[in-house]
Each structure stands twice: as structure tokens, then as C-alpha cells.
N, C-alpha and C positions, 0 to 999 in steps of 0.2 A: 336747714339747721345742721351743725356742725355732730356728725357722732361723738360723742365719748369715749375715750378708748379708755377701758379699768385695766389695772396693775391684774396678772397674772392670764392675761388673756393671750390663747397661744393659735399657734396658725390652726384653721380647718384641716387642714390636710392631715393625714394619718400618719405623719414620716417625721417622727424628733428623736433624740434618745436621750436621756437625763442621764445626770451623774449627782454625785454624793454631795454634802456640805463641804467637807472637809476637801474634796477635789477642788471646788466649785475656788475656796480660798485657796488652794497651791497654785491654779490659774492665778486670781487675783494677785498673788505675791509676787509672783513671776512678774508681772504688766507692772510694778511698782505701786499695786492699792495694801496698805493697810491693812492686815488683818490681825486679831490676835494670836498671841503662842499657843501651841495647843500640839496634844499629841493622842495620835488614833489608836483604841484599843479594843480587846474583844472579850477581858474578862473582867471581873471585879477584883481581882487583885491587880491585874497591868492599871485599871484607875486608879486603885490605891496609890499606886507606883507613879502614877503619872501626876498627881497630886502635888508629891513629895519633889516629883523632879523641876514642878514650876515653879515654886519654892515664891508661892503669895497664900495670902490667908483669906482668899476666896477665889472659887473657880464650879465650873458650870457644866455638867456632864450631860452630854448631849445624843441623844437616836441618831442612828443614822440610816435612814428610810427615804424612798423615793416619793415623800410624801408630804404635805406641808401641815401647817397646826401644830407639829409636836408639842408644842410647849399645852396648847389646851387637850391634849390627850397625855401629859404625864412622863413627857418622851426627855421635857429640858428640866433639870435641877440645878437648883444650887447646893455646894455643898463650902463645907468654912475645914472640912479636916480629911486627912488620908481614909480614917475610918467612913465616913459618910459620901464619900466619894464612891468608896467601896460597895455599901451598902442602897446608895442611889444606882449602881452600874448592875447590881444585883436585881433590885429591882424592875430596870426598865428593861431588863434581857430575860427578866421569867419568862413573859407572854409577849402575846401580840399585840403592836401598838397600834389603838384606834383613835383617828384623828376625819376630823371634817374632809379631807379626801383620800381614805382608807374607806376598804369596801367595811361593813359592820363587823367581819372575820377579823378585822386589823390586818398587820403587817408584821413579821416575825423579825426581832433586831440581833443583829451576829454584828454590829460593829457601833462604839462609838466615840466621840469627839470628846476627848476633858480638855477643857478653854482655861486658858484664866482669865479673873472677872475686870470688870473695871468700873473708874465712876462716873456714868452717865449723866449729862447736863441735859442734853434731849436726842431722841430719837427723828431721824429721816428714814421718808422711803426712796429711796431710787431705783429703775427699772428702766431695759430695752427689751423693747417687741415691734413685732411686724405689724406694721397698718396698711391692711391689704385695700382700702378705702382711699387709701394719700399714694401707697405702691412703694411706701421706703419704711425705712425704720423709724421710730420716733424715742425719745427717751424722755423719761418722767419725771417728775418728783415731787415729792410732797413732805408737809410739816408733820404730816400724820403719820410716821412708821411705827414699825409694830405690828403685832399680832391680828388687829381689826382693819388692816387696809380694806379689805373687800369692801365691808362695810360703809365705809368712808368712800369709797369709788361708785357705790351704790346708793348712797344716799348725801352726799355733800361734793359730788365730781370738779366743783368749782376747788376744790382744796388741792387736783391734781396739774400741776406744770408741764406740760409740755411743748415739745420742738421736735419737728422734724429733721432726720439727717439725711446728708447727701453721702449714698453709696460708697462715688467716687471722689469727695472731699473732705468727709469725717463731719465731725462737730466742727461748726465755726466757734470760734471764741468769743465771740457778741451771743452766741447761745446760753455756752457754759455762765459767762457772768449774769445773763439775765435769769438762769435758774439760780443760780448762787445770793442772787440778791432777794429775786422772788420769796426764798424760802428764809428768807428774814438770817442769815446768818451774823455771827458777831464779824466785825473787820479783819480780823485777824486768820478766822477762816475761809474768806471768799476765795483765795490764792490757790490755797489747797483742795477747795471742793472744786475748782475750775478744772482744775491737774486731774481731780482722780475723773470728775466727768468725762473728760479726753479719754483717760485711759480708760475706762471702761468702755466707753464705745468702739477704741481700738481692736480691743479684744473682743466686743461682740464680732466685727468686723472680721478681723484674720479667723477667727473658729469659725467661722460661716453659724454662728449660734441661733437659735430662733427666738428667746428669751434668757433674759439676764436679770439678776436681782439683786440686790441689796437692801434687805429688808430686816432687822433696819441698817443702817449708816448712823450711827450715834458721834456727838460731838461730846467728848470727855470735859472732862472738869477743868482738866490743864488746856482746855482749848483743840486738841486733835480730832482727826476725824480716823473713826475706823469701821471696817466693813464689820460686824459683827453675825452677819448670818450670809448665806450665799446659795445664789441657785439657776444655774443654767440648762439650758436644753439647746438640743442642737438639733439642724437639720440634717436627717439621717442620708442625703440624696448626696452629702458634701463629703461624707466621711472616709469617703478614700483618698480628700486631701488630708487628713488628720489622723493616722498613727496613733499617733498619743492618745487622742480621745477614743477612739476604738479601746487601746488597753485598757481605758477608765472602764469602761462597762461590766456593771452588774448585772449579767444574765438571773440572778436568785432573785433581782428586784423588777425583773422585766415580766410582763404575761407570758409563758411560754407558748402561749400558740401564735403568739406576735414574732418568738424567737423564731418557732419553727419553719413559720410564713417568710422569714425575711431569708431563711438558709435556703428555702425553696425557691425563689427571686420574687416573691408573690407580695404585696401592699396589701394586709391585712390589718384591722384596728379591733378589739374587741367593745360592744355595745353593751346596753341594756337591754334590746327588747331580747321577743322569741323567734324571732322568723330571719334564720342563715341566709344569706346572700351571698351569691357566687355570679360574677358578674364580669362581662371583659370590658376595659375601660372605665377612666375614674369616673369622667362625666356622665356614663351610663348610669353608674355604681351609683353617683348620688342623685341623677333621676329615681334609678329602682327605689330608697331607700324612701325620697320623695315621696312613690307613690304608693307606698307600704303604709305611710304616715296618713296620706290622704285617704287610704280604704279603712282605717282604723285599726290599724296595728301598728308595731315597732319592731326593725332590725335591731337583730343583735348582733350584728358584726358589717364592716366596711369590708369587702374582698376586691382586688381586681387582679386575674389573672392575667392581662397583659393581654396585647394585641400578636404573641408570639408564641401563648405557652403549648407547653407537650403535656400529652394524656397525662405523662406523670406528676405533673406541676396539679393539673385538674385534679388529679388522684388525693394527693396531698390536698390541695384547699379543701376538697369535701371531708378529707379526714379532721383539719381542722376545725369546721364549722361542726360536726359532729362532736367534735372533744367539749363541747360546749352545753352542760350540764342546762341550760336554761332555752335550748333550743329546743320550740314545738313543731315547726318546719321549716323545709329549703327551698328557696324562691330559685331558680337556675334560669338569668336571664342573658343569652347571648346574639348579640347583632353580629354577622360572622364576616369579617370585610378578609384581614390576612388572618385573625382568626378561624380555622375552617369549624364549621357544627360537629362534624363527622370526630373530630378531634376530642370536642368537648363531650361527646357522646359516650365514648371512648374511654375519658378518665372518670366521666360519672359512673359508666359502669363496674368498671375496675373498683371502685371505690366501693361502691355500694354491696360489690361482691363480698370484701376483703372485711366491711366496718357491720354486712347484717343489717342494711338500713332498717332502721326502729322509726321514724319519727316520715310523715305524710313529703313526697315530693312533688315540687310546681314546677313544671319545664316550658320555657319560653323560650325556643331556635326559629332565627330570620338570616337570612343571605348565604355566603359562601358553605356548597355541599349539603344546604338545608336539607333533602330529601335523603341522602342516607345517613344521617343523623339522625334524623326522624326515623326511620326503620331500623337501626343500630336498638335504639331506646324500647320500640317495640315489639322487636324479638330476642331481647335478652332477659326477659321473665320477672325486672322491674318494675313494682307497682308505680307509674310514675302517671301526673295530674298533666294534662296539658293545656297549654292555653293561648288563647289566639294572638294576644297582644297582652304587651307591659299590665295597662290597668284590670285585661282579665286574668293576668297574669298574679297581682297583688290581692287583689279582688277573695281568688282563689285559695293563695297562702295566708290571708286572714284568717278566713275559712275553716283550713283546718287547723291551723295553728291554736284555735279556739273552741274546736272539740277536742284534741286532744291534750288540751290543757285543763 
């Protein structure tokens, strides 16, 4: 049976970086998609301001958060005058905006989008993501956009279009019209939604993107299509083809222990559970995590120090999995091929010195230098747990992770 692939589903992998709405369309414009006018501000007076300067008698003030929902957490208005523009931009910049993928703290907004409005005949969703199941990208769409795609990807999936693309070919044009058609549009618009489907894929393509949204894609009254919201993420592994998308980066919208992981060369992702994982190599990393789940616990964090790092790089991840308010323990599991143990001994110690380890440590060293890593560990006056193997290794950091919680 064929999987499903739902609208907003992004790679496994811990490596993308998002940018803003408002980016997301200066891309889009650029590539020749439709977006509306609109002008980015940070106060309630620049909305005021920006109201008067679109010079329509409705327009739509918008969060800008690296986070989706806004509209059901309070984040999109309509506003019909300068005054209420003002006083919606007032508003959504008091607090924190809490949306279905904001942690419950919300998300703090220092910037936003005043659009002007238009009149919607119906909403589309369109979307590219990676199908790591097909090995290529696939591009979607549906009659259903709007706010509740999930929804509708979770419970009615026949309502979602899609085609897979070729890499090195782009979209075929027997794709673009068979989504164009599929989604039931008037004649007038097949031409145009063919055009922007191309171009959209264009640009997932040259930005090396990992997901692309248009959510919705509304077809106006007078017949036009235009991108009405926008949201891309990129793979972070590509970004030193892309200048430009580097400067997009909102580090205030990013985890900062993600920031700091990535300045130290280190693949960190922060989780939900309690139990820190510092691990060399991905596919270890998500073995260990694996069998953290199977002993009955939950990692709080993806780590892979690499099959090259220095004590210092070690030094740092434990300082990060420390900065991490809901960690009960650290699982330290390393197979040592050119990673040597002695190394990683090294930067745990160093750490451990510097951070006053507070919270139970599990240490798991195998191969390269094992024996004096293992005697580094035990005569540097660190309370540390050891364990024979991976699962007594998870086993263990259940363990304590659960008495001292």
C-alpha cells in the first residue's frame, strides 16, 4: 500500500533552517509567483503607516514567527482602517504568540507583515517535500487550503494531489496540467496555475529547499491566482551555496542551543524527552535514541559529535545538553573507529568540570583508545555510571533519569 505523504511533513533529519513569511514571498516574487503588496513592520505606528501607504480599504496584519497556526492563535487580523491596523499590530506584539506549533510559552513577535486584502473565490493548498520513501521530491495540492490542512491530510488524504519530480528534469508539464485540472480549476486559470507550479518547483530546486508552501493559493474573484501565505525551510547542509538565505536567518527565532551546536560544527536537534544524548555518528544517534524509547524513556535532544571532533567540540555538546532545563540524564554513547574514546573522555571531563555536573551520567566507550578513556573517566573524580553495552547502557539512563525526576 502506497504511504501518504501529508502537507507539512519535513525530513527526519535535524539539518533545515526556516525563514519568515514575508521572505518566504520576496523569494516567490523574484521566481515570478504572485504575491500580494505588503510592507514589514515592527511598530504599531509603521502599521498605521503602512495601511495608509496601500491605499485599499482592507488589509491583514500579520505575526511573524517561525511558526504556523498564527491565524488560530490571534497572530492574523483583519483590519478596514490605519487606526485598527495600529491597534491589531499593538496587540499581537504585547505577548507571546501561542499557536498549535509554539511550545505553550508562545513565541515573542518583534516583526510584522501588513498585506493588503483581496477577494477570495476559493482557497488551494500547494506544497514540496521530500519523499524519502520515492527518493525525490513530490509536489501536492489540494482543494482544501487553508488553515485545517493537517486535518484534511489526516483524515480525507484522497483530497491530496500529488506527482513526483525528477531532480534533474523539474516538473513535466503533463504533471503541472494534471494538478491544474485535478483541482477542478475555472479555464481561464489552468495556464497560470501550470506557470506558477513550474516556478515553484524551480525554486524549491535552485535553493536546495526541504519544504515549500503555499498555503493557501487563493484564486481571486477576477480570476487570478496568488500566493497568499508562504513557507519554506531549507536544508541547512546546502547553505553555503546560498548567501542570501544565510542573511535571511533569524537567529531570535532559532533554539539557541541549535545555534550554538551548529557554530561548534556539531548536528544537534532539541527533543522532548529527559535523557541528553551525546553520541558520535547519526545512525548511532538514532539507534541510541531508538533504544532509550525501547527501555522506556525519551531523548531530549539528537547530538552527533562527528566522527572527527575535538575535546573542545565534546566540551561544548555537553555544555549544551546541560543548558537544557528538562534534562534528568546523559546517556554518553561512543563507538570509537577515528573518533578516539580518550578524546571523548577528555571533553566530558573538561565539561563536567566547568558546568558542576548536577544531573546522573551513563557512559558507553567501545574501540579506538577504549582503555585510556576508560581510566581518564575514572580518575578524574566524576561520578560517572558505566555500562557494558548500548541497551545496558539505556537501560541505565532510564533509571536514573527517573529517580531524579
Amino acid at each position: 500500500m502506497e504511504r501518504v505523504l501529508t502537507p507539512c511533513e519535513e525530513t527526519s533529519k535535524p539539518s533545515h533552517v526556516k525563514i519568515h513569511e514575508y521572505q518566504a514571498k520576496q523569494l516567490f516574487r523574484e521566481a515570478g509567483i504572485q504575491v500580494p503588496t505588503g510592507h514589514v513592520v515592527a511598530t504599531p505606528a509603521e502599521a498605521g503607516a503602512a495601511f495608509e501607504a496601500l491605499g485599499q480599504p482592507l488589509a491583514v496584519v500579520k505575526a511573524q514567527i517561525h511558526a504556523g497556526g498564527r491565524g488560530k492563535g490571534g497572530g492574523v487580523k483583519l483590519v478596514r482602517s490605519a487606526q485598527e491596523a495600529q491597534q491589531a499590530a499593538e496587540a499581537i506584539l504585547a505577548k507571546p504568540l501561542v499557536t498549535p506549533q509554539t511550545s505553550a510559552e508562545g513565541q515573542p513577535v518583534k516583526t510584522l507583515l501588513v498585506e493588503e486584502g483581496c477577494d477570495i473565490e476559493h482557497e488551494y493548498y500547494v506544497g514540496i517535500t521530500l519523499d524519502r520513501g520515492l527518493g525525490r521530491p513530490v509536489l501536492m495540492a489540494s482543494t482544501e487550503g487553508g488553515m485545517d490542512i493537517e486535518t484534511v491530510a489526516a483524515e480525507t488524504p484522497e483530497k491530496i494531489l500529488k506527482v513526483s519530480i525528477d531532480p534533474s528534469g523539474g516538473l513535466a508539464a503533463w504533471q503541472a496540467r494534471s494538478l491544474a485540472y485535478g483541482l477542478g480549476l475555472p479555464a481561464e486559470a489552468i495556464k497560470p496555475a501550470c506557470q506558477l507550479f513550474g516556478q515553484l518547483t524551480q525554486l524549491y530546486l535552485d535553493k536546495d529547499a526541504s519544504l515549500m508552501e503555499v498555503n493557501p493559493l487563493v484564486l481571486t474573484k477576477d480570476g487570478g491566482l496568488l500566493a497568499l501565505d508562504g513557507k519554506i525551510n531549507f536544508d541547512s547542509n546546502a547553505l553555503y551555496r546560498h548567501p542570501d538565505v544565510v542573511e535571511m536567518r533569524d537567529l531570535d527565532e532559532e533554539d539557541p542551543r541549535e545555534s550554538k551546536a551548529a557554530e561548534a560544527g556539531l548536528a544537534y536537534i532539541a527533543l522532548d524527552g529527559t535523557i541528553g544524548c551525546l553520541v558520535n555518528g547519526a545512525g548511532l544517534a538514532m539507534g541510541t535514541m531508538d533504544t532509550i524509547q525501547l527501555a522506556g524513556g525519551s531523548p531530549a535532544n539528537f547530538l552527533d559529535v562527528g566522527g572527527g571532533a575535538t575535546a573542545e567540540q565534546v566540551s561544548a555538546a555537553f555544555k549544551i545538553i546541560l543548558s537544557d532545563p528538562k534534562v534528568r540524564a546523559i546517556l554518553v554513547n561512543i563507538f570509537g573507529g577515528i573518533m578516539k574514546c580518550d578524546v571523548i573522555a577528555d571533553g566530558i571531563i573538561a565539561a563536567a568540570s566547568e558546568t558542576k555536573l548536577s544531573v546522573p551520567l551513563v557512559v558507553r566507550l567501545e574501540g579506538t583508545n577504549v582503555e585510556r578513556g576508560r581510566e581518564l573517566l575514572e580518575t578524574s573524580g566524576i561520578d560517572v555510571i558505566t555500562a557494558s553495552d548500548l541497551a545496558d547502557a539505556a537501560a541505565k539512563a532510564v533509571e536514573c533519569a527517573g529517580a531524579s525526576s
